[in-house]
C-alpha positions as CSV (number, residue, x, y, z in Angstrom):
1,X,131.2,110.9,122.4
2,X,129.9,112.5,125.4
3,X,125.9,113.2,125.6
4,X,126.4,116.8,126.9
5,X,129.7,118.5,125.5
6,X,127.7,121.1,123.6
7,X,125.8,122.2,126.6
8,X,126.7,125.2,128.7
9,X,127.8,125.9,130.8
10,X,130.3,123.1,130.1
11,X,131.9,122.3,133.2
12,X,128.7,121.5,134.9
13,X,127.5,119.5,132.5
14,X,131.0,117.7,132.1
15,X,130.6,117.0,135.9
16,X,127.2,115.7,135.4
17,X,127.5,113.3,133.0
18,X,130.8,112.0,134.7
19,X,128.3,111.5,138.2
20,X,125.9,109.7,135.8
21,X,128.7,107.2,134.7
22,X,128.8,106.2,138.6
23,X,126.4,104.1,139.5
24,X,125.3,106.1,143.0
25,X,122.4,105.2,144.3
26,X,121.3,105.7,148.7
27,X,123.2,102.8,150.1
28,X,125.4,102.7,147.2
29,X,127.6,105.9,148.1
30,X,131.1,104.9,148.0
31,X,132.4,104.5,144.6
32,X,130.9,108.4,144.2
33,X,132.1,109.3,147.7
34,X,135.8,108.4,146.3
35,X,135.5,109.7,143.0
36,X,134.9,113.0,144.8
37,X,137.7,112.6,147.1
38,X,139.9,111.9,143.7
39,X,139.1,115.4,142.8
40,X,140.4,117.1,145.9
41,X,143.3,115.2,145.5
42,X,143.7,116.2,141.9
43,X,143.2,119.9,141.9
44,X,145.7,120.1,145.9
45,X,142.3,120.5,147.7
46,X,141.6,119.7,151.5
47,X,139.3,117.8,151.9
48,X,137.4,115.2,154.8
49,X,135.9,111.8,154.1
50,X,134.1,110.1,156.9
51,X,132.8,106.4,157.6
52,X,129.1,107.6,156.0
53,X,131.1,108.7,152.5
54,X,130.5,112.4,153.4
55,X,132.6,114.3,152.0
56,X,133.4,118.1,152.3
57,X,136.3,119.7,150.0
58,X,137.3,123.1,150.9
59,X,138.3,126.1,148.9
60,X,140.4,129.5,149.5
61,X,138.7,132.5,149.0
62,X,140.0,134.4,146.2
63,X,141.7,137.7,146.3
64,X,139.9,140.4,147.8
65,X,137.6,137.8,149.5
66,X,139.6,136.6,152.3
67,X,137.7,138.7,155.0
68,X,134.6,137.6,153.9
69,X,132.8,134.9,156.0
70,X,133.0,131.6,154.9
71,X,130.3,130.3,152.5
72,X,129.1,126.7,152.6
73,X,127.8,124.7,149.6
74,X,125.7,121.6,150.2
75,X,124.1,119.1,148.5
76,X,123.6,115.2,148.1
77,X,125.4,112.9,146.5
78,X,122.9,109.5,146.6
79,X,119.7,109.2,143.9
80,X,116.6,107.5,143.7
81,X,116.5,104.4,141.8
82,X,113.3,103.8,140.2
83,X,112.9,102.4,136.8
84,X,110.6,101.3,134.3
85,X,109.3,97.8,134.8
86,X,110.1,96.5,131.1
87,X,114.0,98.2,132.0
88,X,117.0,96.0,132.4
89,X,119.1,98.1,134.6
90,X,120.9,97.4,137.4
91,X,121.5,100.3,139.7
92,X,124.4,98.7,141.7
93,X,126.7,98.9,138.5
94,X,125.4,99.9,136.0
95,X,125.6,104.1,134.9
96,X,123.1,105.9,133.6
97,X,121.7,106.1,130.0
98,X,121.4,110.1,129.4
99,X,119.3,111.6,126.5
100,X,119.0,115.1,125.6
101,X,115.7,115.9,124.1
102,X,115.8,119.8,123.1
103,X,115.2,122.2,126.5
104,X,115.7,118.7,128.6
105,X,117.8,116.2,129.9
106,X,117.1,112.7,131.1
107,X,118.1,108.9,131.4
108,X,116.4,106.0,129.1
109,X,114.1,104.0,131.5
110,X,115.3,105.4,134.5
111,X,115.3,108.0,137.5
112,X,118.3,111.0,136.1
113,X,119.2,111.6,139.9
114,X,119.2,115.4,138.9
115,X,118.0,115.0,142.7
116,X,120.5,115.9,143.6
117,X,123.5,115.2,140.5
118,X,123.0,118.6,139.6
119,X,124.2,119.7,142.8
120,X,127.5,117.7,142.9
121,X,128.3,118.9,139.5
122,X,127.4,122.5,140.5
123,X,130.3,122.5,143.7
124,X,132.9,120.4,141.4
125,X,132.3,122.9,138.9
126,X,132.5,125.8,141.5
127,X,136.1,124.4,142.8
128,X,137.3,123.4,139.6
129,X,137.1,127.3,138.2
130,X,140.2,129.4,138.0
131,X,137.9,132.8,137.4
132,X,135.1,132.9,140.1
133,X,135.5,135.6,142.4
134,X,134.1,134.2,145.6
135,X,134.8,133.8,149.9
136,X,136.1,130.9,151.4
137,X,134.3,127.7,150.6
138,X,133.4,124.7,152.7
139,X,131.6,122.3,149.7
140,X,130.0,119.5,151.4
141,X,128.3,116.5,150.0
142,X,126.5,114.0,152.1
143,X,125.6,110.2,151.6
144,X,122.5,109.0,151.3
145,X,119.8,111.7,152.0
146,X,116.9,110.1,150.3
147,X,116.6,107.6,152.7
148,X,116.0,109.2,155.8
149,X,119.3,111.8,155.9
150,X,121.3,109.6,156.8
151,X,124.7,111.1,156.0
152,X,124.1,114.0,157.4
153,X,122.3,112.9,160.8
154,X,125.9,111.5,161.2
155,X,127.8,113.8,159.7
156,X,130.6,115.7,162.4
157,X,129.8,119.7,161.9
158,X,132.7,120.6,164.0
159,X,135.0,120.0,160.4
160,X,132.6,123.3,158.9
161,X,133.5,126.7,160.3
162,X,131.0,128.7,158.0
163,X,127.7,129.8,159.3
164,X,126.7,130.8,156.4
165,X,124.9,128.2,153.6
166,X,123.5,127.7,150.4
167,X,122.0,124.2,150.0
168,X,121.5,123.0,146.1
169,X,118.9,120.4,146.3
170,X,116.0,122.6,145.1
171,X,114.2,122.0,142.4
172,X,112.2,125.2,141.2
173,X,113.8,128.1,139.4
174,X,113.1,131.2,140.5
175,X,112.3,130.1,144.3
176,X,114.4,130.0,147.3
177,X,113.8,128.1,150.0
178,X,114.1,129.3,153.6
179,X,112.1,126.6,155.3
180,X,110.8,123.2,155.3
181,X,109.1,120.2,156.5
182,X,110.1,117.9,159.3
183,X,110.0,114.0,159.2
184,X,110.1,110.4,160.0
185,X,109.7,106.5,158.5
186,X,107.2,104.8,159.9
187,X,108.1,100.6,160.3
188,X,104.9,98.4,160.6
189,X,105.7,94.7,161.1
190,X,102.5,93.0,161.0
191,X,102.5,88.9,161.2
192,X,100.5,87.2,159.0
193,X,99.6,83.0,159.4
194,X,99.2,80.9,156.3
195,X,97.8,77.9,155.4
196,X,97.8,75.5,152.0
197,X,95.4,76.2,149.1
198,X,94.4,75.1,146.2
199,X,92.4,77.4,142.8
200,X,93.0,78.9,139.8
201,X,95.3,81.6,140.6
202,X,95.3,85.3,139.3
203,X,97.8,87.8,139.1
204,X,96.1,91.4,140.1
205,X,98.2,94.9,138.7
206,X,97.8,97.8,139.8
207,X,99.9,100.4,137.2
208,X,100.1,103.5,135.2
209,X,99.8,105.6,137.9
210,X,101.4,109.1,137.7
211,X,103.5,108.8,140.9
212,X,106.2,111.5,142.3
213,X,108.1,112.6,145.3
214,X,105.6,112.0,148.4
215,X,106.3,115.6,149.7
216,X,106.4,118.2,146.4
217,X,104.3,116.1,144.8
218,X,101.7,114.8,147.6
219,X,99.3,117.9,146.9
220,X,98.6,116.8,143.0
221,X,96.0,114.3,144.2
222,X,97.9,111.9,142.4
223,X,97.1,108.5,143.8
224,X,98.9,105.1,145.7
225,X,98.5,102.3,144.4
226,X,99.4,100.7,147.3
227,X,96.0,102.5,148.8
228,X,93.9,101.1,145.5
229,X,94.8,98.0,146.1
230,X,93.4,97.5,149.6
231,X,90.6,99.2,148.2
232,X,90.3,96.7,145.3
233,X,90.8,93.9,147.7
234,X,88.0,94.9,150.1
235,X,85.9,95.3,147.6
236,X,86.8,91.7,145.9
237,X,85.7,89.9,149.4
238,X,81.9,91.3,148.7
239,X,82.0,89.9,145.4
240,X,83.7,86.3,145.8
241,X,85.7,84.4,148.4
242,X,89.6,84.5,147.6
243,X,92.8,83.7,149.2
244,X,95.3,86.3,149.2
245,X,99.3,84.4,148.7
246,X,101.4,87.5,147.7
247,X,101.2,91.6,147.9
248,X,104.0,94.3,147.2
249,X,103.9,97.6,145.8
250,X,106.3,100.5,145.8
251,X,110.1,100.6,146.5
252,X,110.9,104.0,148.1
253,X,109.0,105.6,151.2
254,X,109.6,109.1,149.6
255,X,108.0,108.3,146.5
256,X,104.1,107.9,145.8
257,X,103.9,104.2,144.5
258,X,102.6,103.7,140.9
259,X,102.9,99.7,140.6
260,X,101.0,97.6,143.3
261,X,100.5,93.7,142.3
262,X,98.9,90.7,144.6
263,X,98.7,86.9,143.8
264,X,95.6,85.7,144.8
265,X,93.3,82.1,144.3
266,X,90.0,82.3,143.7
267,X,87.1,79.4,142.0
268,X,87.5,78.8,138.7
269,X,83.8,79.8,138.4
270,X,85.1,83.5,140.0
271,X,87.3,84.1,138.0
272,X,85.3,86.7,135.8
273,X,83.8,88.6,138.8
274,X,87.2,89.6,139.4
275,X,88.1,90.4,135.5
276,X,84.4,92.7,136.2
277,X,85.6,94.3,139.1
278,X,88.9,95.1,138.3
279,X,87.0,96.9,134.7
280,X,84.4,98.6,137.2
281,X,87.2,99.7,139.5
282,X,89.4,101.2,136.9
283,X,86.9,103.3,135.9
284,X,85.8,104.0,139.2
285,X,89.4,105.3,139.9
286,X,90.1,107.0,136.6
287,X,86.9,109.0,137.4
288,X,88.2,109.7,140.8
289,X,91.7,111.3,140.2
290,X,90.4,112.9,136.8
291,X,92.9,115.4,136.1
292,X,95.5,114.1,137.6
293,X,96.2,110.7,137.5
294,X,93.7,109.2,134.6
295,X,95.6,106.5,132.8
296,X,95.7,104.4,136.3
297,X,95.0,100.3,134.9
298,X,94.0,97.0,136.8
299,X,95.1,94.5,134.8
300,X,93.7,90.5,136.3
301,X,95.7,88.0,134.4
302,X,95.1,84.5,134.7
303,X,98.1,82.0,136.0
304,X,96.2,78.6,136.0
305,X,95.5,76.1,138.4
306,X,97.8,76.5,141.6
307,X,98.4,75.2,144.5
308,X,99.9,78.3,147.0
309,X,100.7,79.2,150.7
310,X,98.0,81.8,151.6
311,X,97.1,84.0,154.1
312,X,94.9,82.5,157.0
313,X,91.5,84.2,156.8
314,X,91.9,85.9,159.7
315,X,95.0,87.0,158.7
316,X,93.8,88.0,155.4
317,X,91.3,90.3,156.9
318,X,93.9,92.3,159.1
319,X,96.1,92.9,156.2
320,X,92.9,94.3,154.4
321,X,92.0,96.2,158.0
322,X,95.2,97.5,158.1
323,X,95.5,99.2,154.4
324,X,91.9,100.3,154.4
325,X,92.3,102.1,157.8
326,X,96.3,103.3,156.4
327,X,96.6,107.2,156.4
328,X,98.0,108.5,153.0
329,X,97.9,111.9,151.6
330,X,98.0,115.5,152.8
331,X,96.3,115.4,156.6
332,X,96.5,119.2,156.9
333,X,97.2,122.4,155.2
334,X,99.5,124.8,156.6
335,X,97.2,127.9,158.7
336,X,99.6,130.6,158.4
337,X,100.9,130.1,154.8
338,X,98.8,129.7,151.8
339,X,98.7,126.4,149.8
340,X,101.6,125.1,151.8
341,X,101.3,121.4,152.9
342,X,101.8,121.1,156.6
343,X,101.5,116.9,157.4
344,X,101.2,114.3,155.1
345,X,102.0,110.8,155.1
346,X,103.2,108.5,152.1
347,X,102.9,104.6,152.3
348,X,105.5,104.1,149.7
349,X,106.5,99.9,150.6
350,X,104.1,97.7,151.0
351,X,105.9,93.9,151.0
352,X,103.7,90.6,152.0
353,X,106.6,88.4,153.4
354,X,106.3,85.0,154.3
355,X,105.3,85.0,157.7
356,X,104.8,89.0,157.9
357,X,103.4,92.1,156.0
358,X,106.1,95.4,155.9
359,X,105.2,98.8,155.2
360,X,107.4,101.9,155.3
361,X,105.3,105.2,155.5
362,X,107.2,108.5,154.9
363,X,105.5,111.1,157.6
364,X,106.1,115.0,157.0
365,X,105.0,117.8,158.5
366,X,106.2,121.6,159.9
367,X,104.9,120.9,163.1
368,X,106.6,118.4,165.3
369,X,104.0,117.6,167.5
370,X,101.7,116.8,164.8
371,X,104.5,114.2,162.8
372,X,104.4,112.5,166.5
373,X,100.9,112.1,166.5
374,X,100.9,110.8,162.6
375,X,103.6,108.6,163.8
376,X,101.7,107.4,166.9
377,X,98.2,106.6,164.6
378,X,99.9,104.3,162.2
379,X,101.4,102.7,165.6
380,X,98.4,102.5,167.2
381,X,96.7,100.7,164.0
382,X,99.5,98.7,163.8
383,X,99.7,97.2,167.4
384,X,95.7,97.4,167.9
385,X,96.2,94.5,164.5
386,X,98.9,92.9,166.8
387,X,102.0,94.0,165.1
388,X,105.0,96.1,165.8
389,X,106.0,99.2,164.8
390,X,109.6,101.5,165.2
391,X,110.7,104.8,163.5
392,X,114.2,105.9,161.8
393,X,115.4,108.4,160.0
394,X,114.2,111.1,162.0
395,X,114.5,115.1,160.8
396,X,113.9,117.8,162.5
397,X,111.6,121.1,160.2
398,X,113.4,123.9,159.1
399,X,112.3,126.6,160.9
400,X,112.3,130.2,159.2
401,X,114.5,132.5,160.2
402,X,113.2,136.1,160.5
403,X,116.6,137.5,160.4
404,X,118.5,135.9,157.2
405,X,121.0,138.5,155.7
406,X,122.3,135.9,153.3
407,X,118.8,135.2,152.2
408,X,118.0,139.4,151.9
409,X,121.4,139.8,149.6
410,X,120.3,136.9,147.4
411,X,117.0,138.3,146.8
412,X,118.9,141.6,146.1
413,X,121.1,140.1,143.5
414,X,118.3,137.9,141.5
415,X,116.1,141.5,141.6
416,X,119.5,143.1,140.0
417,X,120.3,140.8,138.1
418,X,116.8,139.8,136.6
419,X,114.6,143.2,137.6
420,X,112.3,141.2,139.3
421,X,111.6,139.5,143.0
422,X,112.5,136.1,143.8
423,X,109.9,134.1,145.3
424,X,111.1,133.3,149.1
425,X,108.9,130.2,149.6
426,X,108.9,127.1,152.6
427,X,108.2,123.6,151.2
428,X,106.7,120.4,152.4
429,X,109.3,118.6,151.2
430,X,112.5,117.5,153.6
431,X,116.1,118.9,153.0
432,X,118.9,118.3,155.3
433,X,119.1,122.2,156.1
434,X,116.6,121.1,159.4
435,X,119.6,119.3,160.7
436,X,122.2,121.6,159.9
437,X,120.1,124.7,161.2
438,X,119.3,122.2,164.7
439,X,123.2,122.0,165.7
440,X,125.1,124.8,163.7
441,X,124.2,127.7,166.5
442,X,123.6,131.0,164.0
443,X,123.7,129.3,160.8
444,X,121.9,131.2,157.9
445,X,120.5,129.0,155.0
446,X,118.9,129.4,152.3
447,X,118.4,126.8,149.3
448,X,117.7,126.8,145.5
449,X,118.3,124.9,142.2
450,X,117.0,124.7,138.5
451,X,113.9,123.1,137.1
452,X,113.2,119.2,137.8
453,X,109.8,117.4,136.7
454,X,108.9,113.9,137.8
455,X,111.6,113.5,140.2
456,X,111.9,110.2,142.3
457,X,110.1,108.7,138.5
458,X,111.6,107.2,135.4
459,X,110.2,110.5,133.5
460,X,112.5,112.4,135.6
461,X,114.1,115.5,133.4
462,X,116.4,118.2,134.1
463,X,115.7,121.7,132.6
464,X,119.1,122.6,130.5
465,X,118.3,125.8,130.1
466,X,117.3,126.3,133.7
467,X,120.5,125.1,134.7
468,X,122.5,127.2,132.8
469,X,120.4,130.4,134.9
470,X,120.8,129.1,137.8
471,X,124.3,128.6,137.5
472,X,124.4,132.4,136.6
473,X,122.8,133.3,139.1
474,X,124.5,131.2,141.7
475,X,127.9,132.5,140.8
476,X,126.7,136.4,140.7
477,X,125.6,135.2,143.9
478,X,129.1,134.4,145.2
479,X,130.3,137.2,143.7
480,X,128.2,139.3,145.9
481,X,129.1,138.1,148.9
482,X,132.0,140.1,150.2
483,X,130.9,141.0,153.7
């Protein structure tokens, strides 16, 4: 029996839990990318499918809406993957678990990928209704946007003749979204020597951390545990001597990492100066980010003797260099609007490979020049430690636009329709409207979407209720737009 039959509005919920039964993780795109072209096919839609698995299905307008300009619907079709550590899941094949819980819907274990499901299931419910009054619709859905955009940096705009859009990958009722940050991955390549060692060997864990999406969330002073663990191993050279063999923490760039573990041998006879530390430090940080982020743990377990390939000492001490000197957190506030992040940086992977130490920083900000120079410090740090460093993914801001009659008749229909004002807001986080608005000369955009808490975690959950408004709202919206 299906988890969300019961739930309204129906067909967006039926939609949803069918995208939940495909397993469609970034990178993982084309099971979902067909599945979507099956439905144009299905309901005698056009429809275009390129090499990335974007996909855009297109509409009629219905009677008495043929005049009106052409709308386009956006959203993503890829989700984070994050799980629980004690989870078996495998995100290459396996669907999701859904639970309803009352008000709230999410996945056992797991990330829900209402980032951005709810979307999808929003457009295929949109085109699969016989009753909406609404223009001409251009519904596009693009691959693989939590890592770096990527569908639509390579998506072909010439198939879209709409210049007007409404982007669902918002995640705050009663907001819409008219601008947004700008940004980049950072790649540092750092090589590391090693030599043979011998000790009792100890398995340091950073965990319990709070996490969250490193651009909506980066302002909660919720902390990395990729940070706290160069701090803990700094601070573990001026208590013993120890040889560091293994280090990794985090597995997106665009979400703050709550795990971080390292392998390390040590004397037997210092083995309970680092069981001290770790206590000291665990307070030390709990104290720090009281608030918001208190239940963070360091847990030292003992592995026995070992023998284990470990980092050279000078080696060792560049890796500790380099995440001690690591930029991570909101760098500046926005001047001109209040409480609004303007560049932050998230080291979200940190891997210690054999012969080299990886870390992918997410860099954000609304000013371009000041991404660059975010950009260029982690470079310089990087090279100055003899490593090497490149970018991808680069996205351009969102710019607001002064003039925006689609976002003027929305905030006319949610005062309507709810007799009261609709918070027009611009966000730290990255959508892919900055590429959209950078080539589509004219285009008007605006973007909004129910409730979602935790996002990019396993305690993701999607607001039922919340949907259900937006979705009223959304189609009152269409409705209103005539001219």
């Amino acid at each position: 029996m299906p988890v969300l039959e019961n739930y309204e509005p129906k067909k967006v919920f039926h939609y949803f839990e069918e995208i939940c039964a495909i397993p469609h993780g970034s990178g993982n795109t084309k099971q979902i990318s067909d599945y979507l072209v099956k439905f144009a096919k299905d309901h005698d839609f056009d429809y275009v499918q390129d090499d990335m698995n974007n996909v855009v299905i297109y509409k009629p307008a219905t009677p008495g809406y043929e005049k009106a300009p052409v709308l386009i619907l956006q959203g993503h079709m890829d989700m984070v993957c994050e799980k629980r550590p004690e989870v078996e899941h495998d995100f290459t094949k396996d669907g999701l678990n859904l639970r309803a819980d009352g008000d709230f819907l999410s996945a056992e274990g797991t990330t829900l990928g209402g980032d951005d499901g709810i979307a999808v299931a929003y457009g295929l419910a949109i085109l699969d209704s016989t009753d909406l009054p609404h223009p001409a619709l251009e519904v596009l859905f693009t691959a693989d946007e939590e890592i770096g955009l990527l569908g639509a940096d390579g998506f072909d705009c010439s198939v879209l003749k709409g210049r007007r859009m409404i982007n669902l990958d918002s995640e705050n009722e009663g907001s819409l979204w008219v601008s947004c940050a700008g940004g980049v991955s950072g790649n540092s390549y750092l090589p590391v020597q090693r030599v043979d060692a011998s000790g009792e060997k100890l398995s340091v864990k950073i965990c319990g951390l709070t996490g969250g999406h490193s651009g909506a969330e980066i302002d909660k002073n919720r902390a990395s545990a990729n940070i706290l663990m160069g701090q803990f191993l700094y601070e573990l050279g001026a208590v013993c001597g120890y040889a560091l063999a293994e280090l990794e923490g985090g597995q997106k760039d665009n979400a703050i990492p709550r795990e971080c573990q390292a392998s390390i041998l040590v004397l037997p006879e210092e083995v309970s100066a680092v069981s001290s530390l770790a206590e000291k430090m665990q307070k030390d940080f709990r104290d720090e980010y009281t608030g918001s982020d208190e239940n963070i743990t360091i847990q030292a377990t003992k592995e026995g003797e070992a023998d284990a390939s470990v980092l050279h000492p000078t080696s060792q001490e560049k890796v500790i260099f380099y995440l001690m000197n690591l930029p991570f957190g909101v760098k500046k506030m926005s001047g001109t609007i209040e409480g609004l992040v303007e560049t932050s940086c998230n080291p979200g992977i940190l891997k210690l490979y054999g012969d080299e130490l990886f870390v992918q920083t997410s860099i954000r900000s609304a000013v371009g020049t000041a991404k660059e120079a975010l950009s260029h410090k982690i470079q310089y740090l990087t090279e100055f430690l003899g490593g090497e460093y490149d970018t991808e993914g680069d996205y351009p801001a969102w710019e607001y636009r002064k003039d925006s009659p689609l976002r003027d008749k929305m905030v006319e229909v949610y005062r309507d329709l709810y007799g009261k004002e609709l918070k027009v807001v611009a966000i730290h986080a990255g959508l892919e409207c900055g590429l959209f608005y950078e080539r589509m000369e004219g285009l008007d955009c605006t973007s909004l979407g129910p409730d979602i808490l935790d996002i990019h975690t396993s305690e993701e959950r999607l607001d039922m209720g919340s949907v259900k408004r937006v979705w009223e709202y959304l189609i009152e919206v269409l409705k209103n737009l005539k001219d």
